[in-house]
MIDOSE-1310 file (N, C-alpha, C; in nm, 2 decimals, decimal comma, always signed):
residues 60
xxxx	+10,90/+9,77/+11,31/+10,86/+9,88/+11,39/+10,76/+9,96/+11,32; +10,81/+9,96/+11,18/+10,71/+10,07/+11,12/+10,59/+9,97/+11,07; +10,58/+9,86/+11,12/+10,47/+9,79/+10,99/+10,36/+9,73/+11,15; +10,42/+9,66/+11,20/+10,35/+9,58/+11,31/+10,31/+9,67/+11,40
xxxx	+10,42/+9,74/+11,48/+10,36/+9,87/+11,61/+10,25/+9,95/+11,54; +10,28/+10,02/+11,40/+10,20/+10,11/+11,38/+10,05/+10,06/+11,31; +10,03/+9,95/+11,32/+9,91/+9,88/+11,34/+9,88/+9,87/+11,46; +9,94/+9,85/+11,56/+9,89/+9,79/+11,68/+9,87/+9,97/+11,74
xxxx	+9,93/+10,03/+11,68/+9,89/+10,23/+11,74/+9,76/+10,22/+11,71; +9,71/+10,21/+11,59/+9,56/+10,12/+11,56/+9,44/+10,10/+11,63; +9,54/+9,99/+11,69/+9,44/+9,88/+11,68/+9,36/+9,77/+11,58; +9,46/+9,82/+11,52/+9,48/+9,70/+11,36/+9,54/+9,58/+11,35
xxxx	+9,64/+9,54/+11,48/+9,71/+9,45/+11,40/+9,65/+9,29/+11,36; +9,52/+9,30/+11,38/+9,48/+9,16/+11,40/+9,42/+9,14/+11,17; +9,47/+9,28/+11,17/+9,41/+9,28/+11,00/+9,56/+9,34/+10,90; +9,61/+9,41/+10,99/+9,72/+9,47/+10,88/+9,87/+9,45/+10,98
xxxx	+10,00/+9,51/+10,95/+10,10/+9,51/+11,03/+10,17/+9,39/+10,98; +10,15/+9,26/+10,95/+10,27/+9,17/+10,91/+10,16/+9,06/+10,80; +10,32/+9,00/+10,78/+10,27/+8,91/+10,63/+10,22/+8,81/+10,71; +10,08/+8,79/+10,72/+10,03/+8,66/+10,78/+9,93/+8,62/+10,70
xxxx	+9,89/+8,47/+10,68/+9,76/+8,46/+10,61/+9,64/+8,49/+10,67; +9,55/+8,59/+10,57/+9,41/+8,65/+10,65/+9,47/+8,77/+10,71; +9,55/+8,81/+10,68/+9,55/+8,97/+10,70/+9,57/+9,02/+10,57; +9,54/+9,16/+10,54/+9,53/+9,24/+10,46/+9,68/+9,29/+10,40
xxxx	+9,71/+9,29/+10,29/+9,84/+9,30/+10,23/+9,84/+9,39/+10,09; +9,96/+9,46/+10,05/+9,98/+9,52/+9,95/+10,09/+9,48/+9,88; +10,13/+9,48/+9,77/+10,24/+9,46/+9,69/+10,27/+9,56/+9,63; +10,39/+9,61/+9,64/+10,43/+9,73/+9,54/+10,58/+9,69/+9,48
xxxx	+10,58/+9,77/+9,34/+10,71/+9,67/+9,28/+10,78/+9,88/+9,24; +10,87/+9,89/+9,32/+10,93/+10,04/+9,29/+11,03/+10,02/+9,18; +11,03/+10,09/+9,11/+11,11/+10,15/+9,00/+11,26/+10,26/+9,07; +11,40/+10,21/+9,13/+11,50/+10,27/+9,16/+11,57/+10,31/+9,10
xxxx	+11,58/+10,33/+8,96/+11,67/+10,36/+8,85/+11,62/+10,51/+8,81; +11,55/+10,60/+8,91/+11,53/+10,76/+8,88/+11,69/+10,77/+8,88; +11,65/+10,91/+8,83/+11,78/+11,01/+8,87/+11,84/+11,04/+9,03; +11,71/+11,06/+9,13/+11,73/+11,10/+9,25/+11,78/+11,01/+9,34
xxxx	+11,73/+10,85/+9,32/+11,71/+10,74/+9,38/+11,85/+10,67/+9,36; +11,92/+10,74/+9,24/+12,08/+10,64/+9,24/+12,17/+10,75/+9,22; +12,28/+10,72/+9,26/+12,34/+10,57/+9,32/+12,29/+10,49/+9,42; +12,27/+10,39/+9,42/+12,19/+10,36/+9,56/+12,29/+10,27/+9,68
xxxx	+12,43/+10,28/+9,71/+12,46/+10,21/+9,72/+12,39/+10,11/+9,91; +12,29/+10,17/+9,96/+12,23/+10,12/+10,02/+12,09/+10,14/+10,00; +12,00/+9,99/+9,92/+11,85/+10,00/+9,93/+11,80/+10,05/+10,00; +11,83/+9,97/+10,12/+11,72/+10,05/+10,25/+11,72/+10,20/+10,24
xxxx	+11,78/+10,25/+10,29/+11,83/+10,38/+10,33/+11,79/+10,45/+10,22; +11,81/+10,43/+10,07/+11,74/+10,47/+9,91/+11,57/+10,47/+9,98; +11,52/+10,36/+9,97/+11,41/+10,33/+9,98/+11,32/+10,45/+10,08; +11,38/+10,44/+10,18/+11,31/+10,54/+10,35/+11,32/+10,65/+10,32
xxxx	+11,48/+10,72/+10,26/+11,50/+10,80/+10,24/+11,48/+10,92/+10,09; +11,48/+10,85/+10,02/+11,49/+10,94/+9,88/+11,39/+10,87/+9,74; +11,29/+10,75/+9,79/+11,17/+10,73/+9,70/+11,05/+10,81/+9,75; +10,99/+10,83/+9,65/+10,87/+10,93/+9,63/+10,72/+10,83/+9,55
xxxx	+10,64/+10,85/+9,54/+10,54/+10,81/+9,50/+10,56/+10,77/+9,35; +10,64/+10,84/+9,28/+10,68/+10,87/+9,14/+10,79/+10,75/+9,09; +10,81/+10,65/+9,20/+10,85/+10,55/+9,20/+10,78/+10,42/+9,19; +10,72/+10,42/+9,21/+10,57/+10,27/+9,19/+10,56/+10,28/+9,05
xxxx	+10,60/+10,14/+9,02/+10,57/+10,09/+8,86/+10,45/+10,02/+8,89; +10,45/+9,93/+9,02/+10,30/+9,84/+8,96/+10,30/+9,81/+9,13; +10,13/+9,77/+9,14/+10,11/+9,78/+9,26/+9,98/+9,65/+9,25; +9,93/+9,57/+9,33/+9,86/+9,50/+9,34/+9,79/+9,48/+9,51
């Protein structure tokens, strides 16, 4: 919902919105082991909810 629709809000999705070959893609590798980020006992919900920018170790 947040990756495909809000490309196609766009008018993007034929470039961004899902992992397909020949669309445009990012990799991000987060660092969860902050202070604020754990306990985490649900990723997701860690992730959407309580990561910040200050989380990204490495990005490609």
């Amino acid at each position: 919902m947040a990756t495909i629709n809000g490309a196609r809000a766009f008018g993007l999705e034929h470039e961004i919105g899902s992992l397909e070959t020949g669309k445009k893609a990012d990799l991000v590798i987060l660092d969860l082991h902050r202070l604020h980020a754990t306990p985490s006992p649900n990723p997701v919900s860690t992730l959407v909810y309580a990561t910040t920018g200050g989380e990204v170790d490495t990005y490609w």
